[in-house]
C-alpha positions, -999 to +999 in steps of 0.1 A: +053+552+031+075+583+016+102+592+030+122+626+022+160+630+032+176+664+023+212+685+039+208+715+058+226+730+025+197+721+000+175+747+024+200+772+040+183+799+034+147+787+048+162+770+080+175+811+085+142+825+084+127+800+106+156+807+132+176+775+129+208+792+115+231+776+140+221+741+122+251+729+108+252+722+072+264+690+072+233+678+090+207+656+076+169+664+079+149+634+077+110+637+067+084+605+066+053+608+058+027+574+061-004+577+040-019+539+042-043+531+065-033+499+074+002+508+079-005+535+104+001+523+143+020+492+136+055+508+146+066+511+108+072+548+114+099+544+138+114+513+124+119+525+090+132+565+108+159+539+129+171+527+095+174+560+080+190+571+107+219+544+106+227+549+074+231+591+075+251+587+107+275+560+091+291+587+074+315+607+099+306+645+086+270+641+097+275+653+135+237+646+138+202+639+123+170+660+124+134+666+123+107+688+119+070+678+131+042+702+134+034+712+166-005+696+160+011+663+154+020+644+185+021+611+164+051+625+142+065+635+173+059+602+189+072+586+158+109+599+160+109+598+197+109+563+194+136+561+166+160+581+195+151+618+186+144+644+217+128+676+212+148+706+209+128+735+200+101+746+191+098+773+159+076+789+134+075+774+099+068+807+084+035+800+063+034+760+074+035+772+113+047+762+146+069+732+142+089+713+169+125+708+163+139+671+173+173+659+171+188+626+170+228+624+179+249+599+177+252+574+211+282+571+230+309+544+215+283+546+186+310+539+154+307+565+129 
């Protein structure tokens, strides 16, 4: 399992051409990617995204986490669902495609 964790500010310029300028900078984009097998449909995906996730938003200048999954790939999206992300829009991934956008915000009384 691979994970990849990056800020909005390590890929300003891309997140403009796709059409997600109004992404804050001090957001965290969170990327997993599961090539085993045997690890596939055991719920490691979501576990491992809820850990990520507690750790980014444990610092207070990350307002929220997010996500990119390929429109084609209902498991990704299923994945972060899980871990507490909702789809927000969809966009196009100029040349990797049509991606959907899912965010994860902090909860209510949720310490930051």
């Amino acid at each position: 399992m691979n994970f990849a964790v990056s800020s909005i500010r390590d890929c300003r310029s891309l997140n403009d051409v796709a059409g997600l300028a109004d992404i804050p900078t001090s957001v965290i984009d969170i990327d997993i990617m599961i090539g085993e097998f045997d690890a596939l449909g055991r719920g490691l995906g979501p576990e491992a995204i809820r850990l990520v996730v507690e750790v980014a938003l444990s610092d207070p200048t990350v307002p929220f986490m997010m996500a990119c999954a390929r429109l084609d790939n209902p498991v990704s999206q299923l994945a972060f669902a899980k871990a507490g992300f909702r789809k927000d829009r969809e966009f196009d991934d100029v040349p990797n495609g049509l991606h959907m956008l899912m965010v994860r915000h902090r909860q209510e009384g949720q310490v930051a």
